[in-house]
N, C-alpha and C positions, 0 to 999 in steps of 0.2 A: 423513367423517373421512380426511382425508390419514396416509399412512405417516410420512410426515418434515415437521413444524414448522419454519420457520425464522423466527425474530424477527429481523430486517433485515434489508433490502434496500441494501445498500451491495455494494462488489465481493468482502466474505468472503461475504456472505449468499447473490449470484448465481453465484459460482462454485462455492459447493458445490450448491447446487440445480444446476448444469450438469454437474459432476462425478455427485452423486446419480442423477441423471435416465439418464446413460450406463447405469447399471445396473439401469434399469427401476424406479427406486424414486419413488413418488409425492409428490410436493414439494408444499408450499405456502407461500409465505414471504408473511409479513406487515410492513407496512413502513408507520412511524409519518407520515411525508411521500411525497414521489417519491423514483423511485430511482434510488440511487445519488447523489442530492445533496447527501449533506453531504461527510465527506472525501475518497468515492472520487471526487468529481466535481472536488476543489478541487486534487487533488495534479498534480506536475509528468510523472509515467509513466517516471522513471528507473525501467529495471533493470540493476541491477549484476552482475557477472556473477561466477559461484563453481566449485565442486567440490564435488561432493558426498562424494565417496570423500574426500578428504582433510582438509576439514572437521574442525578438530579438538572444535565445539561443536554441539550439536542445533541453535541459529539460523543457524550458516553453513550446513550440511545442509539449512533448510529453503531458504537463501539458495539455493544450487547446483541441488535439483531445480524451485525455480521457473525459473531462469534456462532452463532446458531448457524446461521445460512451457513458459512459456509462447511460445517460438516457434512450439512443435508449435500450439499453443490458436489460436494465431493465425491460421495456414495453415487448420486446420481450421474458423474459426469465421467465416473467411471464402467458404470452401464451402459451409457450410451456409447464412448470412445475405446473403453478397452482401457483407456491409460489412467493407471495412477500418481497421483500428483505426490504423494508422498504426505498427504494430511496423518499427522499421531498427536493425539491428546499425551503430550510430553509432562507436562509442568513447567512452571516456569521459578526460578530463585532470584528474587530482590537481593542484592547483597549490598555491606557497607563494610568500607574496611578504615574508616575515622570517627569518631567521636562527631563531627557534624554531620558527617555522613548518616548515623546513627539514628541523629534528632529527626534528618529528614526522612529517612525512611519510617522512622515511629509515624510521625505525623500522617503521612502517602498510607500507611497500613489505617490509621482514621479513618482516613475519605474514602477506603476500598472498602471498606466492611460497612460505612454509611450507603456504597452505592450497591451494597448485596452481594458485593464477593467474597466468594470466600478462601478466606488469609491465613495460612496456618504459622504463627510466630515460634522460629524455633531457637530453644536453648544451646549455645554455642555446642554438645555435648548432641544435641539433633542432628543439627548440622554436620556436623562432623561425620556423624552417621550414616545422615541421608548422603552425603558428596564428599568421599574420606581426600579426593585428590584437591579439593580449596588450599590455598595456603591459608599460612599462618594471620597472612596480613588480613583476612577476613575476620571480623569481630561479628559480624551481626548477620542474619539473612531470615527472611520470611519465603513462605510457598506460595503457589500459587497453585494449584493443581489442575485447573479447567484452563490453564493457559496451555496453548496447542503451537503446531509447524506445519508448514509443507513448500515442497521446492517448488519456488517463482517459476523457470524454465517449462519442468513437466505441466503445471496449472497453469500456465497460455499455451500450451501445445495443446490441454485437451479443451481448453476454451474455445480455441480455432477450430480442432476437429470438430467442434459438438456447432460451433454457428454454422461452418463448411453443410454440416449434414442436415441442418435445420433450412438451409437457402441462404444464410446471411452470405453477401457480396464484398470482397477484396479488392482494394487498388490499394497494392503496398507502392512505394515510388512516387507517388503521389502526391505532391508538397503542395499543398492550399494557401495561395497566396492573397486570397481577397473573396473577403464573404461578398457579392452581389446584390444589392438591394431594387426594390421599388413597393412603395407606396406603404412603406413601415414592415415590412419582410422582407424576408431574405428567398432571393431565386433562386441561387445557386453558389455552389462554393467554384471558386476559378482555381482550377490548378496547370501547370504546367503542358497539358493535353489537351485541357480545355477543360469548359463549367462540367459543373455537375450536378443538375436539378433534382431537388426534391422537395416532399412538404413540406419536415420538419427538419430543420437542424440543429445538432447539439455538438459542441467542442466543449471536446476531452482529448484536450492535447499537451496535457501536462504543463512543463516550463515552459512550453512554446506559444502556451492559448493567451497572454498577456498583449503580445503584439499582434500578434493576429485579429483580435477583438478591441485594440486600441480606436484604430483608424476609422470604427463606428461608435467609437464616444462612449465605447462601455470602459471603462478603468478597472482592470482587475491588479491589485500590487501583488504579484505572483515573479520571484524574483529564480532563478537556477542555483542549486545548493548542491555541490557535490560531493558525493558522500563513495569513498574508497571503504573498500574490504577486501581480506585475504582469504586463502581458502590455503588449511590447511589439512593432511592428508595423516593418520595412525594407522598403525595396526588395530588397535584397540580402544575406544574412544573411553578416556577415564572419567566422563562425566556423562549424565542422562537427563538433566533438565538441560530448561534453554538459563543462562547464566548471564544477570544483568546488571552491572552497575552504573548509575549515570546515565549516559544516552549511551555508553558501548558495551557490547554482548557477547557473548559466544553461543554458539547453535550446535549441537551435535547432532550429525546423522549418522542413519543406521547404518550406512556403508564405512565408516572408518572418517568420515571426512567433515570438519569442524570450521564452520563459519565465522569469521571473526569482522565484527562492524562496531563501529562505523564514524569516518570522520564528517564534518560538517564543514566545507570550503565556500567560501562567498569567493569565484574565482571567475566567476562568468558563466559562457559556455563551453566548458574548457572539459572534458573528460579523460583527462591524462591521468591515471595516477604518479605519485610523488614519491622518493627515498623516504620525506618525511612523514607522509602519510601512512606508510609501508611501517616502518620505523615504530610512531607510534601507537598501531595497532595489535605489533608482535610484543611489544614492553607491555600493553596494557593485557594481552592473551597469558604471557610469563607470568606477570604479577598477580595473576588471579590463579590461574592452574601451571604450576613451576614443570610440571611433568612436558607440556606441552615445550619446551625446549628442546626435545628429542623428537618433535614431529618434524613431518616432509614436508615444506614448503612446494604446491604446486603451484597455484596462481597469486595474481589480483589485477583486480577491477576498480573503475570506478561508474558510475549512475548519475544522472541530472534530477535531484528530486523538486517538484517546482513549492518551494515554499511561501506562502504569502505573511502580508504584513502581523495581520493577527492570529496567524497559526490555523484557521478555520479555510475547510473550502467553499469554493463557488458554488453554489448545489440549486438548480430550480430555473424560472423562466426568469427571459431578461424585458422588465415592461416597457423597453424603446421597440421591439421588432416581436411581433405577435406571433413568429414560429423559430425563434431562435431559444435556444436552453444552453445552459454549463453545467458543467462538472470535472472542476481543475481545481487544480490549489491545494494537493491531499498531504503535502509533504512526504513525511516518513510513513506514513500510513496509506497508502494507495492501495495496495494488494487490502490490510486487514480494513478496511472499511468499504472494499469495491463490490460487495455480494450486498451489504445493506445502500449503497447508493445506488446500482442498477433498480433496485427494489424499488426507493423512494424517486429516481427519475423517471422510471418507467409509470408510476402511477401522474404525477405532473402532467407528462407527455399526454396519456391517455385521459386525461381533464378528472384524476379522481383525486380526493383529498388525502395528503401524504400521511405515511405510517407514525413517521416523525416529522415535527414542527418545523418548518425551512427558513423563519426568518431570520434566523440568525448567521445563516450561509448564503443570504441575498446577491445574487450578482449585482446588483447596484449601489450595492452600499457603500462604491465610494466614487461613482461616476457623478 
């Protein structure tokens, strides 16, 4: 009987078993495929960068203490593993290339610099300077400079090695079909092989923890959002921030090879990518950097990112079952908020008061 349960193994599931494990607490996480293969594996590794003191909402707070952690995570998890994950304080470019596009990003640079970031606004004539390969069609862009990267695949590889060598325990295969109760707790999760008891349980299983947690009357609206990307291959990467308009991006790495994300599918549980999905993320990579038309097309993918109704995750205990916790619902932000919510479930778990304020990610709030 393990002390702490964890139902998935994606990067919310790995990192709090890593965080867990720092304070001797015995982990087991059980995980219905491999891990970290569905969204942590598919996203693009933007971290954005925040404040946490100034923060005026509990999700920029947890924004601001990942931005911190996880550089420390990194350095650190590279001592312990050997591997690097590929963490570089890049910068990041807001771009707009309309007149409304314009208005809103003026506005979004308000609210960054009200929540202590710091925004550097540049004269198209900057711009130009800083990133000569933008087109034309770019009118506007601002900096970000404490906005950071690092690849999803390497940071669950050294996540694993580092729980692997801490003690934390593996059942990948493992599909948990029924949390087990009695007398207002939960005994054990039942999978496929059979239960698996322990004290505490916490599901972090992404799009999949909605139905899972239905059938005990908890309602989590955590819906699957599929989100395709390409991955394109230079010689030369003609740009060096991460590149962002809207919700879709490009990423440069250091190896020659340019991330391109991301679309938004309400298709189910469907992880197929599409012609059209394909399609409109090489139009929108052209339109921002024209050079990129002479790149290699290696792959694409697509990801199940579990999105809930209000955009916010599940975060904290659940007050039907006195050893049950969540932590799902991250959307597009799994990976950059997964170092500050190990932090604040690991404190929950261990009965200490959260770093940041949790009611507003209540699992109950709408059971």
């Amino acid at each position: 009987m393990s002390e702490v349960v964890i139902v998935g193994g994606g990067v919310i599931g790995l990192s709090l078993a890593y965080e867990l494990s720092s304070h001797e607490i015995d982990v087991t996480i059980l995980e219905r495929s491999a891990l970290g293969k569905e969204a942590s594996w598919a996203g693009a590794g933007i971290l954005p960068s925040g404040n946490p003191e100034k923060a005026s909402h509990p999700l920029g707070q947890l924004v601001g203490h990942s931005a911190r952690l996880m550089q420390e995570w990194s350095e650190q998890l590279q001592k312990e593993t050997a591997i690097d994950n590929g963490y570089l304080r890049c910068g990041g470019l807001e771009l707009a290339t309309s007149k409304n596009d314009v208005s809103e990003l003026n506005h979004a640079v308000q609210g960054w610099r009200s929540e202590g970031l710091v925004v550097e606004d540049l004269s198209e004539e900057e711009l130009r300077k800083t990133e000569p390969a933008l087109s034309d069609d770019v009118i506007k862009g601002c900096r970000l400079p404490d906005e950071a990267q690092l690849r999803n695949p390497r940071h669950l590889k050294a996540l694993a090695s580092a729980c692997l060598k801490r003690g934390v325990r593996f059942r990948t295969g493992a599909m948990v079909t029924e949390l087990l109760t009695q007398s207002g707790r939960i005994t054990a999760a039942k999978t496929w092989d059979g239960p698996v008891s322990g004290d505490q349980f916490v599901v972090t299983s992404g799009a999949w923890s909605a139905a899972l947690l239905d059938s005990l009357g908890i309602k989590l609206k955590i819906r699957p959002v599929r989100g395709q990307m390409v991955l394109l291959r230079t010689d030369h990467v003609p740009f060096q921030h991460v590149l962002l308009e809207g919700s879709c991006y490009l990423v440069p790495r250091p190896d020659g090879r340019i991330l391109v994300g991301s679309t938004e599918d309400d298709v189910g549980f469907d992880k197929r990518t599409t012609p059209q999905g394909v399609h409109q993320l090489l139009e929108f990579a052209f339109h921002l950097v024209p050079d990129l038309r002479h790149a290699h097309f290696e792959r694409a993918w697509a990801g199940l990112r579990p999105g809930s109704e209000d955009g916010l995750p599940y975060l904290g205990a659940s007050s039907q079952y006195s050893n049950l916790f969540v932590a799902a619902g991250h959307f597009r932000s799994g990976l950059q908020l997964s170092a500050a919510t190990a932090m604040v479930m690991t404190e929950v778990i261990l009965n200490r008061p959260p770093t940041v304020a949790l009611e507003a990610f209540s699992v109950d709030r709408y059971s």
